[in-house]
C-alpha positions as CSV (number, residue, x, y, z in Angstrom):
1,X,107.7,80.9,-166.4
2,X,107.3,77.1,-167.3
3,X,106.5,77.9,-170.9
4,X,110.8,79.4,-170.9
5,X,112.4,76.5,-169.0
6,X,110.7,74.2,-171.1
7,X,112.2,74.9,-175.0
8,X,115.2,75.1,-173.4
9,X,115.2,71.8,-171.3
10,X,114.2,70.6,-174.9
11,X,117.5,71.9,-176.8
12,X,119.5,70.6,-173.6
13,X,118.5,67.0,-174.0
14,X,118.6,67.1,-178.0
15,X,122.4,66.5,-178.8
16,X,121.9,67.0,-181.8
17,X,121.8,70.9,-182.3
18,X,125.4,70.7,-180.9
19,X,127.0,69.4,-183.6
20,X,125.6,72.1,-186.4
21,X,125.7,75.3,-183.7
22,X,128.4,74.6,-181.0
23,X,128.0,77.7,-179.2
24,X,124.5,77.9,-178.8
25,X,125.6,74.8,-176.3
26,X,127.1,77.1,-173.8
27,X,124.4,80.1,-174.3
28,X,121.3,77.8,-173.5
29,X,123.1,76.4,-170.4
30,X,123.9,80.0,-169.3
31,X,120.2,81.0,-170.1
32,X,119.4,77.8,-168.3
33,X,121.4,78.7,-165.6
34,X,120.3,82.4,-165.3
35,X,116.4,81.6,-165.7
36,X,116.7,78.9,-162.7
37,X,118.8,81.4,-159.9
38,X,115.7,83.6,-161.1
39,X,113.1,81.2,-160.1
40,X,114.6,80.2,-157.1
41,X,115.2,83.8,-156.0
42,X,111.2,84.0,-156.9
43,X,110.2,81.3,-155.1
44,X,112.1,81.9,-151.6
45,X,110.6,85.8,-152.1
46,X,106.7,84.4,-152.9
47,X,107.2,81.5,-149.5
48,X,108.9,84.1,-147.3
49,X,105.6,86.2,-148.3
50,X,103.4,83.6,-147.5
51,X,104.9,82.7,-144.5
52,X,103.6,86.6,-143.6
53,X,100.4,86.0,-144.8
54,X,99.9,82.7,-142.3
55,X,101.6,84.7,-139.6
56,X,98.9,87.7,-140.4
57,X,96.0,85.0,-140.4
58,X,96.4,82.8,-137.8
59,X,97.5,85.8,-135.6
60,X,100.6,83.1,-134.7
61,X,104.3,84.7,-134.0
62,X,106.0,81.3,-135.6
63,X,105.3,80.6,-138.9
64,X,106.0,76.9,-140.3
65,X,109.4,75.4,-140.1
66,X,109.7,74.9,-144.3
67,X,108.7,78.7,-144.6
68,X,110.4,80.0,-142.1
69,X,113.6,79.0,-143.7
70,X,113.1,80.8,-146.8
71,X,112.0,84.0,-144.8
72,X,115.4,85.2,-144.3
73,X,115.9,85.1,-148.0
74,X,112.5,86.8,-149.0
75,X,113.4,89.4,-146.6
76,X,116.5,90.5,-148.7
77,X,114.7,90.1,-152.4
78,X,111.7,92.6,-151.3
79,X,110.8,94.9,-148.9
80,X,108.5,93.8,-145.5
81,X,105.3,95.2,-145.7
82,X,103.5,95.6,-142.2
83,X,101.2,92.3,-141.9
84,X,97.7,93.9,-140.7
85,X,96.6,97.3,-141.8
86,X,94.1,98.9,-139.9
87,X,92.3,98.0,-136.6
88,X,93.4,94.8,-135.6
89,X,90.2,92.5,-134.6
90,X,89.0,92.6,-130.7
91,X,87.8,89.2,-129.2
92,X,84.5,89.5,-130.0
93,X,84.3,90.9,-133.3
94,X,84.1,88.3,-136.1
95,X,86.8,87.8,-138.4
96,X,86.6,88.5,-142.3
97,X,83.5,90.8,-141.9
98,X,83.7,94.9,-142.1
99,X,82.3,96.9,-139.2
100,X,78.5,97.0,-138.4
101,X,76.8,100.3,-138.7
102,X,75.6,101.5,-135.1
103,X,73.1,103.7,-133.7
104,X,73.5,106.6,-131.6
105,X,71.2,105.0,-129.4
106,X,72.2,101.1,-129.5
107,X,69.5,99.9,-131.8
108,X,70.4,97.7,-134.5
109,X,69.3,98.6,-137.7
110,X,66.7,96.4,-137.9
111,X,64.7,97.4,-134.5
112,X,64.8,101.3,-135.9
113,X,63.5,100.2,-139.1
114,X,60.3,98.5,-137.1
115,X,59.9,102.2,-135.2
116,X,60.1,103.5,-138.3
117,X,57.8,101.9,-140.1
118,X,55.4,101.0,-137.0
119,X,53.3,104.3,-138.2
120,X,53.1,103.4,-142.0
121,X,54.2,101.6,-144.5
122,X,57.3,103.1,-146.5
123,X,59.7,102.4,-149.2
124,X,63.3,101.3,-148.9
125,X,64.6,105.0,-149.7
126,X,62.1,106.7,-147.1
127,X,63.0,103.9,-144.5
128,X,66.7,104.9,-145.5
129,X,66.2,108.3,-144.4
130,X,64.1,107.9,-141.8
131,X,67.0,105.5,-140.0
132,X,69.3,108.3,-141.0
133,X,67.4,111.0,-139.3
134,X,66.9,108.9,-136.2
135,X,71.0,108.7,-135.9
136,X,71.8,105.3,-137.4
137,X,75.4,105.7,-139.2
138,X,76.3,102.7,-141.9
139,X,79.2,101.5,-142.3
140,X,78.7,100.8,-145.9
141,X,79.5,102.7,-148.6
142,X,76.0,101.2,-150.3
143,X,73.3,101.8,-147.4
144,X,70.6,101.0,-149.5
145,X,72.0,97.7,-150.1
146,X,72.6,96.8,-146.6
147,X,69.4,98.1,-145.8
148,X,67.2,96.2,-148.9
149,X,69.9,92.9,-147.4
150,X,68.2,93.2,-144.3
151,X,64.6,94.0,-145.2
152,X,64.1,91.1,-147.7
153,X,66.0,88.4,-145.4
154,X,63.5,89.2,-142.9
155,X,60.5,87.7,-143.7
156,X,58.8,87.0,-140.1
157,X,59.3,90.2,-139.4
158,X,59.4,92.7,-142.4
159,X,56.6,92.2,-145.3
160,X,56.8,94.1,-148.8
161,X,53.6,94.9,-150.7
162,X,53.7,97.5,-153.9
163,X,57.7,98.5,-153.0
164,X,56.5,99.5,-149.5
165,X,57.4,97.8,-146.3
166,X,55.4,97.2,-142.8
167,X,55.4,95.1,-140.2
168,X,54.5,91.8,-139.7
């Protein structure tokens, strides 16, 4: 938007265009004119948004006192969309992370891939559906990944030797 005010802030200031085109005087001011109701209309619709956003964050009913003037105003330029979509986060579940696979059992993922691999040493994809089998349901729509994430971060307890996995 800058890059539009910008020539035209220029021809305002240079007089000198007046004298050769006098009417192009009263069109730039308009466009001037037009272009800055536009931004301000923008800008009261982006902090009225934002003001949603903090208020979605911080979980907070006020939102700050400069925002929350401009609310009103952003309220008429666009339509409210609802602030939190989806489960909204219980006390002990950690912000800004997705839900945790779980067991039908209780076991994390990592204690059923030790049972699983207690017997014999196995690669990620038969560990995969060994954890499956057992009852284990990811959350992720890349198990593999979640399980490999887990397997090579840890070490003390998880070694790898030829693609296949055992126990320390």
């Amino acid at each position: 938007m800058i890059g539009y005010i910008l020539p035209i802030l220029l021809l305002v200031r240079d007089y000198s265009f007046m004298k050769v085109y006098p009417s192009m005087k009263a069109d730039s001011l308009h466009k001037y004119v037009a272009l800055h109701e536009s931004l301000v209309k923008e800008k009261s619709a982006l902090e009225g948004r934002l003001a949603q956003i903090n208020q979605a964050l911080s979980g907070s009913i006020t939102a700050p006192a400069r925002v929350a003037a401009a609310a009103p105003a952003a309220a008429e330029a666009a339509p409210a969309k609802p602030a939190l979509r989806g489960r909204s986060p219980s006390p002990g579940r950690r912000r800004g992370r997705g839900g945790r696979g779980r067991s039908a059992t209780g076991k994390s993922l990592k204690l059923m891939a030790l049972d699983v691999i207690r017997s014999k040493p196995l690669t990620r994809q038969e560990i995969l559906d060994a954890v499956r089998k057992d009852g284990y349901v990811f959350s992720s729509t890349n198990p593999l990944n979640s399980l490999s994430a887990m397997l090579y971060s840890n070490k003390k307890v998880f070694k790898v030797r030829d693609g296949k996995f055992s126990a320390v």
